[in-house]
C-alpha positions as CSV (number, residue, x, y, z in Angstrom):
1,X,34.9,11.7,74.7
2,X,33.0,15.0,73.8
3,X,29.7,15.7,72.6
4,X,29.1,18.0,70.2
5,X,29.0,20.8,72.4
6,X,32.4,20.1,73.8
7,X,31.2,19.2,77.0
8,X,32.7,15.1,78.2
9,X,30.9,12.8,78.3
10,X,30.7,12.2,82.0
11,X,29.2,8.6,82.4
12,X,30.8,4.8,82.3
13,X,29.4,2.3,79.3
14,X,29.6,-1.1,81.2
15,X,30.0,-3.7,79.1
16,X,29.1,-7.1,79.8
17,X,31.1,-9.8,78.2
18,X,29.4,-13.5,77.9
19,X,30.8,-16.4,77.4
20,X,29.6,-18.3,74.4
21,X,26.3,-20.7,75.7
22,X,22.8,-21.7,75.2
23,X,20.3,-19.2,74.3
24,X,18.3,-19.2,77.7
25,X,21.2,-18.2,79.4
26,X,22.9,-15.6,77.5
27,X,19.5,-14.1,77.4
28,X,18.9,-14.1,80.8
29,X,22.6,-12.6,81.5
30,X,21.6,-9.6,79.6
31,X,18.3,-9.3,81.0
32,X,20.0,-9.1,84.5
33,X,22.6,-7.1,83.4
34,X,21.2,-4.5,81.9
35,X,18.8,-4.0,85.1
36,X,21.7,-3.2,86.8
37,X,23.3,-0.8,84.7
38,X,24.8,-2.5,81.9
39,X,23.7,-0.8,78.5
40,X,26.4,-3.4,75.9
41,X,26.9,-6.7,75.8
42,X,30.0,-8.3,73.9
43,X,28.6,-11.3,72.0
44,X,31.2,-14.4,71.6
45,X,32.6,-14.9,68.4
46,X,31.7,-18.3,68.7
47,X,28.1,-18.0,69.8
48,X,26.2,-20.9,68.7
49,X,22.9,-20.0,66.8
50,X,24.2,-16.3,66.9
51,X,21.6,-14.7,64.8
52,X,19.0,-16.5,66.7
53,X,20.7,-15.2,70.1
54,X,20.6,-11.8,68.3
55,X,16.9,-11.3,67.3
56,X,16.4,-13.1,71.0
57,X,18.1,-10.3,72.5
58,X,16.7,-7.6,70.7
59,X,13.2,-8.7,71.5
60,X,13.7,-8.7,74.9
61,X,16.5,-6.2,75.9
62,X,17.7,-2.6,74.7
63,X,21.3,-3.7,74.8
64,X,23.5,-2.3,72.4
65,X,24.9,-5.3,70.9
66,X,28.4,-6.1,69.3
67,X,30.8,-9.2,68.4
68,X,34.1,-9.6,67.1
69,X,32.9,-11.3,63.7
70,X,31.3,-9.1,61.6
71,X,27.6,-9.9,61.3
72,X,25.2,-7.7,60.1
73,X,22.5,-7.7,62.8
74,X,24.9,-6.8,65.5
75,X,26.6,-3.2,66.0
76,X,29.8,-2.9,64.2
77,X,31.8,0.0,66.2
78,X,31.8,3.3,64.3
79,X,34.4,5.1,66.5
80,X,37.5,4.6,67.9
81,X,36.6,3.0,70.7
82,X,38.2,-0.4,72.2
83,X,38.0,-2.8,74.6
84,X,41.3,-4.2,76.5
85,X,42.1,-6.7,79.1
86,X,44.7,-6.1,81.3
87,X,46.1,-9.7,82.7
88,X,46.2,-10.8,86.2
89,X,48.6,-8.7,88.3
90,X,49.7,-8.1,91.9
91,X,51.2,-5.0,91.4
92,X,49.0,-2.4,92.0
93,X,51.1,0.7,91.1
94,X,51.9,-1.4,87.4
95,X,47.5,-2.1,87.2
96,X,47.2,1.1,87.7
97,X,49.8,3.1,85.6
98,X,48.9,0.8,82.6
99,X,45.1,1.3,82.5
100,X,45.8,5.0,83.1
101,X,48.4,4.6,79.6
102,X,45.4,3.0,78.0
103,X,43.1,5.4,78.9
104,X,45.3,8.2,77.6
105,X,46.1,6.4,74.4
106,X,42.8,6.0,73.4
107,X,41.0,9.5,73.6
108,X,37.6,8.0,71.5
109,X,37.1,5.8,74.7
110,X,38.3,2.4,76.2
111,X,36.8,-0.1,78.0
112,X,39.0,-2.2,80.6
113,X,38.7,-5.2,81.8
114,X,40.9,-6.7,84.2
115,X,41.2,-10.2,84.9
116,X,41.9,-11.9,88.8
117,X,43.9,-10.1,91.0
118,X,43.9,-7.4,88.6
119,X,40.3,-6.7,88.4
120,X,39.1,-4.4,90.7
121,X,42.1,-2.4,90.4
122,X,42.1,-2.0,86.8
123,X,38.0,-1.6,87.4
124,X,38.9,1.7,90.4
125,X,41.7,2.7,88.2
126,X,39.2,3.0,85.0
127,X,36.8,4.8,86.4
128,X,39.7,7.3,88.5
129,X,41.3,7.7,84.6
130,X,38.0,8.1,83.0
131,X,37.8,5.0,81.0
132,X,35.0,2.7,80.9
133,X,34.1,-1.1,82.2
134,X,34.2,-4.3,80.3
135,X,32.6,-7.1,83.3
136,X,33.3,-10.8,82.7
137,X,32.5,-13.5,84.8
138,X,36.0,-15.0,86.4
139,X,35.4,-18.2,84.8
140,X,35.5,-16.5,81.6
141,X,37.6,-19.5,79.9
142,X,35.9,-22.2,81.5
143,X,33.8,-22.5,78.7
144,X,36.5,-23.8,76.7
145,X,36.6,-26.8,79.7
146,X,33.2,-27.6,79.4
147,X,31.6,-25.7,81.9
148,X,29.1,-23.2,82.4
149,X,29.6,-19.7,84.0
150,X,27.0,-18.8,86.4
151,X,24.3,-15.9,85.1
152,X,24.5,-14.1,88.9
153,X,28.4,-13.9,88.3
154,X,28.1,-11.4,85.3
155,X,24.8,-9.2,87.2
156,X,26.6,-9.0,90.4
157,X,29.5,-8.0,88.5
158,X,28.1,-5.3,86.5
159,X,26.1,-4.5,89.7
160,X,29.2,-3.9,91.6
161,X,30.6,-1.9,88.6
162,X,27.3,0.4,88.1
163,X,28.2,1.3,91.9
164,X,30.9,1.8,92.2
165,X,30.8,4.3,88.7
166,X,27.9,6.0,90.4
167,X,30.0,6.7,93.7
168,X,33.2,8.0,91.1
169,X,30.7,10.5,89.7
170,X,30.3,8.3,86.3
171,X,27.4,6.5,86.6
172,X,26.2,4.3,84.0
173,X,25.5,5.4,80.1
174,X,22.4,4.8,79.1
175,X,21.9,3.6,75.6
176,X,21.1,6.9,73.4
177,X,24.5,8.4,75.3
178,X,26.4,4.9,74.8
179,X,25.3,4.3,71.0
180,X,26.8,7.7,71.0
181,X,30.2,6.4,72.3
182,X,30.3,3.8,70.0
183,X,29.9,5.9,67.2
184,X,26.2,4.2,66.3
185,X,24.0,7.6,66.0
C-alpha cells in the first residue's frame, strides 16, 4: 500500500489474534504484545464482557483494536484490507505460492496467518511477498475445549514475527502508520 506521496509503505502491521478469555488475560496479552512490536489486536467475536475488555484495553494500551462483530468502540476497517489463514501444510512450494497469490490479490494489504506446519512459512513467505502478520497462539481452538492459551505463546510469537520483519527490511508499523493501513485516519 502507498501513501499519499506514492512511496509503499515499507513496514509489517502484526497483528495479534486472542483467543476469547478473562479480562486479566487478554489484557495482559496485549500489553506484552505490543512491547514487542505488535501495533493490532483482533478481538474474538465471542469475547465475554467485550466492551469492558475494550475500554480495559484502551486505558492501558495504544493497540489499534478490531473484531469481527461490529461494535462501535472497536475499529471497523476502512480499507481493503484482510486477514487470511492459510491451513496447515507440508508443502512448502504450495505455502508459499498461495500466500504470495494472496498477497497479489489484495493490493490494499493482507495479513497472513498460517496455522502448524504452515506457519512460519506462510509468516517468511509474507514478509518475502510484502504482506503483513496475523500471530496466534497454536492452541488457538483450544478455547472451544475448555482450556486456556498461554499469554507468553502470543508475545513470543509476535516477538519472533517483529524479528524476523525487522531482518526482511519491514520492521513493525507503528500505530499512526498502521491506522493508516487500516484505513482509520
Amino acid at each position: 500500500m502507498a501513501d499519499e506521496s506514492g512511496m509503499l509503505l515499507s513496514g509489517t502491521l502484526i497483528t495479534v489474534a486472542p483467543v476469547a478469555g478473562p479480562i486479566g488475560h487478554l489484557l495482559r496479552t496485549a500489553i506484552d504484545a505490543e512491547q514487542v512490536g505488535a501495533t493490532r489486536l483482533h478481538l474474538a467475536a465471542d469475547q465475554p464482557d467485550l466492551l469492558t475488555a475494550v475500554s480495559a484495553l484502551r486505558a492501558h494500551t495504544k493497540l489499534v483494536l478490531t473484531c469481527d462483530t461490529a461494535v462501535a468502540e472497536v475499529d471497523a476497517i476502512a480499507s481493503g484490507f484482510t486477514d487470511v489463514v492459510v491451513d496447515d501444510g507440508t508443502d512448502l512450494p504450495r505455502v508459499v505460492a498461495e500466500v504470495a497469490r494472496l498477497v497479489a490479490d489484495n493490493p490494499a494489504g493482507v495479513g497472513i496467518c498460517g496455522r502448524r506446519a504452515a506457519a512460519m512459512p506462510a509468516l517468511l513467505a509474507a514478509l518475502a511477498a510484502g504482506g503483513h502478520v496475523w500471530v496466534e497462539a497454536p492452541e488457538h481452538g483450544a478455547a472451544a475445549a475448555g482450556q486456556v492459551t498461554h499469554v507468553k505463546d502470543h508475545a513470543a510469537l509476535v516477538a519472533r514475527a517483529s524479528g524476523l520483519a525487522r531482518i526482511a527490511g519491514r520492521p513493525p508499523l507503528d500505530r499512526r502508520a498502521t491506522r493508516k493501513l487500516l484505513g482509520l485516519i
